[in-house]
C-alpha distance (Angstrom), angle and dihedral (degrees) to the residues before:
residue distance angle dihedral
X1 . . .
X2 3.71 . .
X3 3.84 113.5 .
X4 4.32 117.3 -106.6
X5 3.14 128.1 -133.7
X6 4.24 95.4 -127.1
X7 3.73 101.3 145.7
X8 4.58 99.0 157.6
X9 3.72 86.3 -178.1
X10 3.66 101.6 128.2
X11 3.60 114.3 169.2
X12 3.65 104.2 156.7
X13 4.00 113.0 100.8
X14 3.78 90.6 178.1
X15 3.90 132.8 16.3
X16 4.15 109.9 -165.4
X17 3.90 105.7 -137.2
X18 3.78 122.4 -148.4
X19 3.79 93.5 -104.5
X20 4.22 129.4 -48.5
X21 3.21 134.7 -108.5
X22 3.47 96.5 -13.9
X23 3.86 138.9 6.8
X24 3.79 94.8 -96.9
X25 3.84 91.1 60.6
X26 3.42 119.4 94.6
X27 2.59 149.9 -169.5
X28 3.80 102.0 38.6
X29 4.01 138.4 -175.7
X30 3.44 153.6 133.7
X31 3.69 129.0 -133.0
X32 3.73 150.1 136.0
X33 4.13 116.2 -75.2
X34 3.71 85.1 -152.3
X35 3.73 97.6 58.3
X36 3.65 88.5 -110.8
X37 3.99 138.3 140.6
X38 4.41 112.5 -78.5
X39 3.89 98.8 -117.1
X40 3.35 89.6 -138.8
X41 4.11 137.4 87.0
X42 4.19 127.0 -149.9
X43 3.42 101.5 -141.1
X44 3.73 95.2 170.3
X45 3.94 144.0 0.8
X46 4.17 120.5 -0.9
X47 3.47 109.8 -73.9
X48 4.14 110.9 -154.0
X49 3.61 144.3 -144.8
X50 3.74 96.2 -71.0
X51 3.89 98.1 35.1
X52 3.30 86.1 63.8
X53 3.92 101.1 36.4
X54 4.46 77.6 56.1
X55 4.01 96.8 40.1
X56 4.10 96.8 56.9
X57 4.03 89.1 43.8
X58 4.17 92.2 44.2
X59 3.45 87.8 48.7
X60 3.39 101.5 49.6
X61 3.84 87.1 45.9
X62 3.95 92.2 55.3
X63 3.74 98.2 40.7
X64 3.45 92.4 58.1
X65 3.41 95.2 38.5
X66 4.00 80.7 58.1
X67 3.59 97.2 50.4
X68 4.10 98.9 42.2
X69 4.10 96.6 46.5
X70 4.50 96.4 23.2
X71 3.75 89.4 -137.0
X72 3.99 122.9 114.0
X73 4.18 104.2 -95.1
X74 4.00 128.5 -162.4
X75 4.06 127.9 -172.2
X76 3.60 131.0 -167.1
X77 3.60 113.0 -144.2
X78 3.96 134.1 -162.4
X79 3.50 124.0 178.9
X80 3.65 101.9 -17.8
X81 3.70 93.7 -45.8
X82 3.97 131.8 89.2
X83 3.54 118.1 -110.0
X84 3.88 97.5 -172.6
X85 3.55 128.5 3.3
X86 3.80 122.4 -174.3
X87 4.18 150.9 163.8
X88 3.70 120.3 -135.6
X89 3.41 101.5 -94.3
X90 4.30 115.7 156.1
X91 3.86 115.4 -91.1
X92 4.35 118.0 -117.7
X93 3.34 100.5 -144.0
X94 3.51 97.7 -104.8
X95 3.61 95.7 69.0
X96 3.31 85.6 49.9
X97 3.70 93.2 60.4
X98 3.91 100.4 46.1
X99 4.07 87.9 40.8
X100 4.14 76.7 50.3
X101 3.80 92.7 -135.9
X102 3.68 86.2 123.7
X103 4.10 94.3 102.2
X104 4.20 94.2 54.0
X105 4.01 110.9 115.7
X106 4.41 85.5 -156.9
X107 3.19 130.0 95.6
X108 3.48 113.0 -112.4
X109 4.34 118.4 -120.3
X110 3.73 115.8 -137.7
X111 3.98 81.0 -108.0
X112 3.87 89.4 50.8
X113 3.71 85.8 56.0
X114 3.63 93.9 48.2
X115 3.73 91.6 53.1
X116 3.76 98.1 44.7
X117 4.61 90.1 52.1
X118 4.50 83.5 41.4
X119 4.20 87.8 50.6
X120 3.93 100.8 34.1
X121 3.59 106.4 42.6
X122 4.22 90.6 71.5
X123 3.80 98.1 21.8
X124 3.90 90.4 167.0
X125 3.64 101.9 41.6
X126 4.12 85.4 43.2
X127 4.08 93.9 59.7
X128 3.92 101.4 123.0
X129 3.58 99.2 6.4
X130 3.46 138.8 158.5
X131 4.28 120.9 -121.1
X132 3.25 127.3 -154.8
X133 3.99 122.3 -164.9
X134 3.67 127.0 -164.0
X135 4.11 95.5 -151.0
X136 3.48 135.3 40.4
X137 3.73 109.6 -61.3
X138 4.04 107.1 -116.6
X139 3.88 132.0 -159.2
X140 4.08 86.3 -87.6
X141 3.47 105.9 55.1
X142 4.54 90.4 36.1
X143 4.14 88.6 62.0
X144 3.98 90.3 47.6
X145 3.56 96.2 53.9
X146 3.68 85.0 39.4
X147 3.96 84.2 68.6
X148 3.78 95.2 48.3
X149 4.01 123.0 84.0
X150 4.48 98.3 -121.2
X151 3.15 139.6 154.4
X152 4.16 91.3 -136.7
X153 3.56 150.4 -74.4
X154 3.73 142.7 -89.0
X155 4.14 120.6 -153.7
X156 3.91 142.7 141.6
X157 3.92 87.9 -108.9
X158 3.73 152.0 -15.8
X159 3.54 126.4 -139.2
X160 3.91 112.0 -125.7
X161 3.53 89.9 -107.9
X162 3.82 93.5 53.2
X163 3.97 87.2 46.9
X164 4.07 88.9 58.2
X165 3.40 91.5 48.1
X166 3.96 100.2 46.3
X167 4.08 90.0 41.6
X168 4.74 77.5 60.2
X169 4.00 83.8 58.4
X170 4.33 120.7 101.0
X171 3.76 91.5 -0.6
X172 4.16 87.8 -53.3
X173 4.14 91.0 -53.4
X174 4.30 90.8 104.7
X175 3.24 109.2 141.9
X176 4.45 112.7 -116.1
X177 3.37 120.6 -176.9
X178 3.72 117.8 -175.7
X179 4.15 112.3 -169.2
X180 3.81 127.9 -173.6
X181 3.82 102.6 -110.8
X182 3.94 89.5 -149.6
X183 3.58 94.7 65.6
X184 3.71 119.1 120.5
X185 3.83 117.4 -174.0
X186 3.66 120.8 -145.3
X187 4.01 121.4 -79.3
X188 3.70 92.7 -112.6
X189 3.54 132.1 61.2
X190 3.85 139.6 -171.4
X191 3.31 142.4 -169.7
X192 3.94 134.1 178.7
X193 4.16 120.3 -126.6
X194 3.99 112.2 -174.5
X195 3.84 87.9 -16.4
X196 3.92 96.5 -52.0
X197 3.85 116.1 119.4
X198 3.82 120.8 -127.9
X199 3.54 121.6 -157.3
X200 3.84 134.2 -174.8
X201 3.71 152.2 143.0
X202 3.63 109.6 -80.3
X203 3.74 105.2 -119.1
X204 3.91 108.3 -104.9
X205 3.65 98.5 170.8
X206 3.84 121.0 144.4
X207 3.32 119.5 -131.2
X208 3.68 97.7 -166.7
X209 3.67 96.2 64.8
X210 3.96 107.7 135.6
X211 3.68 82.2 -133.3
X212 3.52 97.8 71.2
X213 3.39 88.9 78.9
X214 4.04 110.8 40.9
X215 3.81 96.1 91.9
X216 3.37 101.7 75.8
X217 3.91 115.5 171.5
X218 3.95 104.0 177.7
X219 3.96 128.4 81.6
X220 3.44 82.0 -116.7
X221 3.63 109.0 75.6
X222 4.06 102.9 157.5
X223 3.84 113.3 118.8
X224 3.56 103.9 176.9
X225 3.98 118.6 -141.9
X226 3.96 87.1 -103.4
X227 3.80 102.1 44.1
X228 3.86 87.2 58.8
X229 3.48 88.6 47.8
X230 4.09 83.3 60.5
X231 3.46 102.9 35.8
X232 4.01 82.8 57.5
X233 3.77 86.3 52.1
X234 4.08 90.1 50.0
X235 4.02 88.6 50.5
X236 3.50 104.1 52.0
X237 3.57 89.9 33.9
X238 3.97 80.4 58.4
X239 3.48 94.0 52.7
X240 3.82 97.9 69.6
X241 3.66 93.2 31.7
X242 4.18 111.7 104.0
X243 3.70 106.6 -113.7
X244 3.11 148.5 -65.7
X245 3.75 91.2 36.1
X246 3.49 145.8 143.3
X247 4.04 138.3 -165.0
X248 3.57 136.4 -143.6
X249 4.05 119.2 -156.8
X250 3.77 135.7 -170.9
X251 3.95 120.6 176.3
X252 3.59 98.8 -18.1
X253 3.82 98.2 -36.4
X254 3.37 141.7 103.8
X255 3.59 106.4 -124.9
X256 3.70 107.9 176.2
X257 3.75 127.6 5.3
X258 3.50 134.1 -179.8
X259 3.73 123.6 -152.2
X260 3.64 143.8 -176.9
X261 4.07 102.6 6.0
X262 3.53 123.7 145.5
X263 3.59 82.9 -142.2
X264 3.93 133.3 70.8
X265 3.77 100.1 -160.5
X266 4.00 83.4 41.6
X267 4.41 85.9 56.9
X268 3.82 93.4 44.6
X269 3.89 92.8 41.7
X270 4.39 88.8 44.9
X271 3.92 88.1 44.0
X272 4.04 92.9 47.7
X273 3.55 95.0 45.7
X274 4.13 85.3 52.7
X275 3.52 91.2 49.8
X276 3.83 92.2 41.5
X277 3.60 80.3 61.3
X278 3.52 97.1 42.6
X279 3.76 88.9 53.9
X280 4.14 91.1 43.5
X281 4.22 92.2 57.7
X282 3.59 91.2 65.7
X283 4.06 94.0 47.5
X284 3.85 108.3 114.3
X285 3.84 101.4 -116.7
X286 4.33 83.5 49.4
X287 3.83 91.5 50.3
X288 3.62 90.2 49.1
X289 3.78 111.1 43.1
X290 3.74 113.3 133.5
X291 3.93 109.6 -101.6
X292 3.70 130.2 -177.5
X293 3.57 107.6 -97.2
X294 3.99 88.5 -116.9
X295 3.69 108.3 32.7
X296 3.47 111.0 149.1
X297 4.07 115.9 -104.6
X298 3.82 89.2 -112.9
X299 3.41 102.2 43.7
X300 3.89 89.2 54.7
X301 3.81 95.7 45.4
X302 3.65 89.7 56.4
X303 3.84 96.6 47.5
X304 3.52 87.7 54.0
X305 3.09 87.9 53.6
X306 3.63 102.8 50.7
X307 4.26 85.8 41.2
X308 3.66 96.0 62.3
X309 3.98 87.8 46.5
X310 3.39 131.1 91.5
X311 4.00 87.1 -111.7
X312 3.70 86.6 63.6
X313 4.14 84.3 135.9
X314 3.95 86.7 65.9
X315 4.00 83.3 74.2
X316 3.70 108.8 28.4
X317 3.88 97.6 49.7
X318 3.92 111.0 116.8
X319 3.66 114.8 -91.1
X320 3.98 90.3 29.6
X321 3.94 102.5 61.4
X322 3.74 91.6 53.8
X323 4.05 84.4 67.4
X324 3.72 89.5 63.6
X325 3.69 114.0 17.7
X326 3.44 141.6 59.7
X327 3.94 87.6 -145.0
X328 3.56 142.1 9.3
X329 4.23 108.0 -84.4
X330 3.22 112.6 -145.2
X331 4.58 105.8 -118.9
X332 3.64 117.5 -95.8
X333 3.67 99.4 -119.7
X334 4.22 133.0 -132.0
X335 3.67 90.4 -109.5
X336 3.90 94.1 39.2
X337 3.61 89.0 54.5
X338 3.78 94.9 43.9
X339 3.71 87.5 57.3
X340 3.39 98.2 50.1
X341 3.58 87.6 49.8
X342 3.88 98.1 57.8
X343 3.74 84.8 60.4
X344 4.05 94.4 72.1
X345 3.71 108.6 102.0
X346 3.88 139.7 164.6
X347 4.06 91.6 34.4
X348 4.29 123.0 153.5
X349 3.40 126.4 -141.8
X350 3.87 123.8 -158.6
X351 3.76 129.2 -174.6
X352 3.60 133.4 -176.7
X353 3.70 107.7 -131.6
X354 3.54 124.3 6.4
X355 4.56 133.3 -56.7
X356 3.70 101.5 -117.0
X357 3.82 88.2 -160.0
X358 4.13 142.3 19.3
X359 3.65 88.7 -108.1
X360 3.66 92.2 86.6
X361 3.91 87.4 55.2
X362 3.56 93.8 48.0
X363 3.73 85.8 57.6
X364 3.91 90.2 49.1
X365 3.71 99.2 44.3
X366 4.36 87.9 61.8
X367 4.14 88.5 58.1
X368 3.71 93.6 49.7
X369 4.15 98.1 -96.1
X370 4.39 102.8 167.3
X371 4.19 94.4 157.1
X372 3.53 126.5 39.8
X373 3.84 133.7 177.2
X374 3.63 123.2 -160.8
X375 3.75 136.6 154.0
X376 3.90 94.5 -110.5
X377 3.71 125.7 -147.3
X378 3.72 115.8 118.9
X379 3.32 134.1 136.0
X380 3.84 89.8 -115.5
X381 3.46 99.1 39.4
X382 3.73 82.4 133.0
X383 3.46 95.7 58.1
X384 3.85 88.3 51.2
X385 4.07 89.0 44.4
X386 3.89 87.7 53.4
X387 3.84 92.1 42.4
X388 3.99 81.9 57.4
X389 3.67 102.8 56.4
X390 3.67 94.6 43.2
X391 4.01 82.6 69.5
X392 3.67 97.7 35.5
X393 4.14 81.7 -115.2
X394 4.18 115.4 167.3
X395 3.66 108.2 -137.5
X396 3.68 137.4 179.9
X397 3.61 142.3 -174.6
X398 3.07 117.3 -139.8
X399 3.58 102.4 -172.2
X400 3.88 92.7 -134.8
X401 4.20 123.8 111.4
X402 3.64 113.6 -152.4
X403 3.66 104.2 -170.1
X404 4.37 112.2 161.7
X405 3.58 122.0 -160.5
């Protein structure tokens, strides 16, 4: 059994960061309000204001994530937000191929899994992110995130091969946190806003409570074993998601999530179109466009992502496909797309506080939505009932907001 890296000895009760937010604040730390020991370890690099502002909410995310499904779970966080959150659920080989993890000779770990569905689903909004992992990082999941431009990673341990391997990263400046995974912070929080202290109860609600799903409004009321199993991903995915948000998920992945719009039908329509894309990638004429042998990762993400676009000219104009292709590909067209669309089935929507109106399922229904959970509680919650059973959609209310600041 190979030896872990598990060293709990955390004997820092402030670490003095280079500045916060931004360069022109300083001074800048972190520490313990109670004059007690950080419960974390730097393992490697100099993590900053904002890696750690995204490491304590990933991990959060993933631990629970852990504990409410039992399976390993990942994130990828930007800017306070998740970009991909998944469970460790075996790859097809598709998603292998459009999370291009198709080429490793390793087997991949259930947490290596997890990782590769939390950093693939949003490969653009991902670029420089921060993971979190809710097991011991192993050899497996270390060389993946090797591959992937980040700023570092949060997780209960490393094995020593993963520590070699992460210490290779940025020119040996990665970013590896190491936190004790029986630390339990205190059931009130604060924070200050323009000098004025906030204070609340940190929100402890679980999200896998059966009872999240016994008021059932729809005509549908069949919540398969596995689309509970997402919808529990969607709400805790919510939870440390800035508001208003909402969260697609497909087989133990979020696929498509909206965050921080003033807006509901603006979330669900930002979080379809992600998921629309999502969906698109693994479309045969996507999957088999014509790159340069040794186009870099980034590059090919983001023509991809301009491809499937409607600004698919911005990429296939002469003198600009020759950068990325071997030959011209022919443009995926509106009614191609559409098509393709129409083919996503069996998706879950999540949102944190309640659809005021059926638009937002309209939206839903078109990238494949059949279950929803949301808290309930509108004035038009029978317009968004009725909206439901013209689709045939399951939906829930759960009772529960999930608003993040």
């Amino acid at each position: 059994m190979q030896q872990i890296l598990n060293k709990y000895i955390f004997a820092m009760k402030e670490l003095a960061l280079k500045y916060g937010c931004n360069p022109n604040q300083k001074p800048s730390r972190i520490f313990m309000e109670d004059g007690s020991e950080l419960p974390i370890e730097v393992i490697n690099g100099r993590p900053g204001y904002i890696n750690f502002l995204d490491a304590f909410n990933s991990w959060q995310l993933v631990k629970e994530l852990k504990a409410a499904t039992g399976l390993p779970a990942a994130a990828s966080f930007k800017h306070v937000s998740p970009a991909g959150a998944a469970v460790g659920l075996p790859l097809s080989d598709t998603l292998k191929k459009i999370y291009f993890c198709d080429d490793v000779k390793f087997d991949l770990s259930p947490l290596a899994c997890a990782y590769v569905r939390a950093r693939g689903a949003d490969r653009m909004c991902s670029y420089g992110d921060f993971v979190a992992l809710s097991d011991v990082c192993d050899e497996a999941t270390a060389l993946l995130i090797k591959r992937e431009v980040s700023d570092g990673v949060i997780a209960p341990g490393y094995t020593p091969e993963a520590i070699e391997i992460l210490k290779e990263k940025r020119k040996g400046t990665y970013n590896v946190i190491q936190i004790d995974p029986n630390y339990t912070p205190a059931p009130i929080e604060r924070k200050q806003v323009f000098g004025v202290t906030f204070e609340q109860g940190r929100n402890e609600v679980k999200l896998d409570d059966p009872a999240l799903f016994e008021d059932i409004p729809t005509q549908n009321k069949n919540f398969p074993a596995d689309a509970k199993r997402d919808l529990i991903i969607a709400l805790i995915t919510l939870k440390y998601t800035q508001s208003n948000s909402v969260c697609y998920v497909k087989d133990g992945q979020a696929i498509g999530i909206g965050a921080g719009q003033q807006s509901r039908i603006h979330c669900t329509r930002l979080a379809g179109s992600k998921a629309d894309e999502w969906w698109l990638r693994q479309c045969p004429k996507v999957m088999n466009l014509p790159f340069k042998e040794k186009i870099r990762r980034a590059d090919r993400d983001n023509t991809i992502n301009v491809y499937i676009s409607d600004e698919w000219e911005d990429v296939l104009q002469d003198g600009v496909w020759e950068q990325f292709f071997t030959e011209k590909p022919e443009p995926l067209t509106r009614e191609e797309k559409k098509a393709w669309i129409a083919k996503n089935t069996g998706v879950c929507l999540g949102s944190d506080a309640f659809f005021p109106f059926g638009d937002n399922i309209e939206r839903a229904h078109k990238s494949g939505v059949e279950y929803i959970a949301q808290a309930g509680g509108s004035i038009r919650d029978d317009n968004v009932i009725e909206t439901c059973d013209k689709y045939g959609i399951a939906m829930a209310f759960t009772h529960v907001r999930l608003f993040h600041h």
